[in-house]
C-alpha positions in Angstrom: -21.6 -38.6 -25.4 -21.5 -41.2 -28.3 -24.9 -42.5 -29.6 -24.6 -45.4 -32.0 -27.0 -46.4 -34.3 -27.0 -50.4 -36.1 -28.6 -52.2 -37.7 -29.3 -54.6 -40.7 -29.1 -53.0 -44.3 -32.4 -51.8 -44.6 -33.0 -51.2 -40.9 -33.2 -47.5 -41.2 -30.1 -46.2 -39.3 -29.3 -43.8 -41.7 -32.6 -42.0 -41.1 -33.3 -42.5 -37.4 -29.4 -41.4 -37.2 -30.3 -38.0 -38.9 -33.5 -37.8 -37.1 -31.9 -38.1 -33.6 -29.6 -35.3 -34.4 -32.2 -32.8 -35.9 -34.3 -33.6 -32.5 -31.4 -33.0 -30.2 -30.4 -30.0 -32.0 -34.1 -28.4 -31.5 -34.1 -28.8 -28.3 -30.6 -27.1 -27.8 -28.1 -29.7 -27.7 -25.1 -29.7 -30.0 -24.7 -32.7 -31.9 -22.5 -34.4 -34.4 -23.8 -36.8 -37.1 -21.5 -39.4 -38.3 -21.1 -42.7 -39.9 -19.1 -45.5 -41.2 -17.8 -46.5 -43.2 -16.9 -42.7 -42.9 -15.9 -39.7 -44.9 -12.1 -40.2 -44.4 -9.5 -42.0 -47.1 -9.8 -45.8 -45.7 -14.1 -44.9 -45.4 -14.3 -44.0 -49.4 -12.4 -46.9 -50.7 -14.5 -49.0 -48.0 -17.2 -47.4 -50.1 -15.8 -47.9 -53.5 -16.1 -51.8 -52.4 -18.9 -52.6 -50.8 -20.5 -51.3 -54.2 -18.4 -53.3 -56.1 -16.3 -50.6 -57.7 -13.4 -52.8 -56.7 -12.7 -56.6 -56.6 -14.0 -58.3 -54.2 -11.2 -58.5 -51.2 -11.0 -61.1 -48.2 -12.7 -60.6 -44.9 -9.3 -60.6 -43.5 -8.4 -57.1 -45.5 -11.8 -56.1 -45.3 -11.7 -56.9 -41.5 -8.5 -54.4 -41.5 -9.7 -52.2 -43.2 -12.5 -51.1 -41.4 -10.5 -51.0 -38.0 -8.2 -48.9 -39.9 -11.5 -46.4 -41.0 -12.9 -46.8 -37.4 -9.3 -45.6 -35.8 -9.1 -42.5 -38.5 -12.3 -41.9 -38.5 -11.9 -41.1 -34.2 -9.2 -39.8 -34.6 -9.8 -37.2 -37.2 -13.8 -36.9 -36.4 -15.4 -38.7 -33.6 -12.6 -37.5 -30.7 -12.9 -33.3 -31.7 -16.4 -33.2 -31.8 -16.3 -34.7 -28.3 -14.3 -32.6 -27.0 -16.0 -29.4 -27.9 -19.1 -30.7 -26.0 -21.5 -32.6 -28.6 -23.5 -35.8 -28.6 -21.7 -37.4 -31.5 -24.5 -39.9 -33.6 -22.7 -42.2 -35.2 -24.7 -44.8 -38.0 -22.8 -47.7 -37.6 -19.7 -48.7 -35.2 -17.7 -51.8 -33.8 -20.9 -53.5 -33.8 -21.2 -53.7 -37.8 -17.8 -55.0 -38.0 -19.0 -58.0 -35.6 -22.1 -59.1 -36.9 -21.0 -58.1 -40.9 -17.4 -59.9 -40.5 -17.1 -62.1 -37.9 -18.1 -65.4 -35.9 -16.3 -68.1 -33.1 -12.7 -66.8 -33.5 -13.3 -64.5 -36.4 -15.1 -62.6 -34.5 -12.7 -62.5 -31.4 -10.0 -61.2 -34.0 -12.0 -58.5 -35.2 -12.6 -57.6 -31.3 -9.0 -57.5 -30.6 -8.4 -55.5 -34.1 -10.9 -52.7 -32.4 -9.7 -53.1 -28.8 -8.8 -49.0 -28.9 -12.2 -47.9 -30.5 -14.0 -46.1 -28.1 -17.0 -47.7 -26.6 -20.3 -46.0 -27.2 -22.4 -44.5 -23.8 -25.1 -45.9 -25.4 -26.0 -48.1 -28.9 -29.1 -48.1 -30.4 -29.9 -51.5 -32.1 -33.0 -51.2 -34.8 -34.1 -54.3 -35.3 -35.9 -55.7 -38.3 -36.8 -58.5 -40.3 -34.3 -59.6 -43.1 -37.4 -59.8 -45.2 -38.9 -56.7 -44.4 -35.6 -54.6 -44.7 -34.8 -56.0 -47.9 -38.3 -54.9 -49.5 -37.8 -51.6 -48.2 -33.7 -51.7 -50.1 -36.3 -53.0 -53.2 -38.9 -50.2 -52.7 -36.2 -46.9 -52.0 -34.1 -48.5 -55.7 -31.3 -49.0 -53.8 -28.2 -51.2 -56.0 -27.6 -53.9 -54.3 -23.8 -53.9 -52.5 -21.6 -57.0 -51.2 -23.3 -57.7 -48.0 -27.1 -57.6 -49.5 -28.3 -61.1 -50.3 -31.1 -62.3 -48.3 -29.0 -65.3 -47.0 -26.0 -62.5 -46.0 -28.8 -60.4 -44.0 -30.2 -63.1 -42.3 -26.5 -64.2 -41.0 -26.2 -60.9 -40.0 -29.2 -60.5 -38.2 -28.1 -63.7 -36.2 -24.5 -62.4 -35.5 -26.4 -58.9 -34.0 -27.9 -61.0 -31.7 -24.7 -62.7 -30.4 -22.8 -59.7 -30.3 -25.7 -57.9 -28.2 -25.9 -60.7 -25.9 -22.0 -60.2 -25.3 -21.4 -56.9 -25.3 -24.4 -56.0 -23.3 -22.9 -57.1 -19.7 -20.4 -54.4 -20.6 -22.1 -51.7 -22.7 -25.4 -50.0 -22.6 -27.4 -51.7 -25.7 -31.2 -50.0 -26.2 -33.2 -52.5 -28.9 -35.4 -50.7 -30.9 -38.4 -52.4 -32.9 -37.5 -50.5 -36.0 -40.5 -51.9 -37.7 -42.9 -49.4 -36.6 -43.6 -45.9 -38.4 -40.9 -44.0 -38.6 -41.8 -41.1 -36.9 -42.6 -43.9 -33.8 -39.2 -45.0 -34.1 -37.4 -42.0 -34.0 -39.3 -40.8 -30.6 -38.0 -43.7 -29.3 -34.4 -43.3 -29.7 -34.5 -39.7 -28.8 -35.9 -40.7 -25.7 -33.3 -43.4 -25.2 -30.6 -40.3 -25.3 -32.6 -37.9 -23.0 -32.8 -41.1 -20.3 -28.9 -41.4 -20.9 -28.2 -37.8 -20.8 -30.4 -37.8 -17.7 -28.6 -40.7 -15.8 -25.2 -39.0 -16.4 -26.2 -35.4 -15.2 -27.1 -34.1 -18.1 -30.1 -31.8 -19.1 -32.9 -33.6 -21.0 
């Protein structure tokens, strides 16, 4: 199965995304951890941008761009690991391209753009406060990329909550309240997977 983890910078995808797989892996099931932008060609110079080690582009290229990554990175990643039986976790998806990119027709674009991404079994949303995610960017020293402002987050947080309330009449969406201790958090999600691995005939 896919797991997808999203989020607001800050949100702590990156960790509960490494958590989920150590947990899965303990208890005996083979897992893949992933993310995006990914490890590919189109993922590093998506990289190389958001931290400003290249001109700022348009959202049109960077729109492309990241459906470009998100194809590769299936392709060359996401779709072998599959196959040979793991639970692929992926920090970040379609989800970030959305929310991040898109709104109205924008945002209908970028849908059609990612059309052939696979669709997650299940996507775990952590949620968190603009205000409290950017102290904890402040706190870890992390340099600020092109998406960080305080004004940018808080835009983002609102397009989440759109593209939840679409998507989730057609995908399974789990929100997490990703302001609790971390350890809290990440028994959560790993319980979110065990219920979806249960539901589809899978061991816990």
């Amino acid at each position: 199965m896919l797991v997808v983890l999203e989020g607001i910078d800050g949100a702590g995808t990156t960790t509960q995304a490494r958590l989920l797989c150590q947990a899965l892996e303990a208890r005996g099931v083979p897992s893949h951890l992933t993310r995006e932008p990914s490890d590919g060609p189109v993922g590093r110079l998506l990289r190389e941008i958001l931290a400003g080690k290249h001109a700022p582009t348009d959202a049109t290229t960077l729109s492309l761009l990241f459906a470009a990554d998100r194809a590769d990175h299936i392709q060359r990643e996401v779709a072998p690991a599959l196959a040979a039986g793991r639970v692929v976790v992926s920090d970040r998806w379609y989800h970030s391209s959305l929310a991040y990119q898109g709104a109205g027709e924008e945002r209908a674009w970028i849908a059609e753009l990612n059309r052939r991404a696979r669709r997650p079994d299940l996507t775990l949303f952590i949620e968190v406060d603009p205000e409290v995610a950017a102290r904890r960017r402040a706190a870890a020293a992390r340099p600020d990329e092109l998406f960080d402002a305080i004004e940018m987050q808080r835009k983002v947080a609102r397009g989440y909550r759109e593209v939840i309330a679409e998507l989730s009449a057609s995908e399974v969406i789990a929100v997490i309240d990703g302001e609790r201790p971390v350890a809290e958090v990440a028994a959560d999600c790993l319980e979110r997977v065990l219920a979806a691995r249960a539901a589809a005939g899978e061991p816990r």
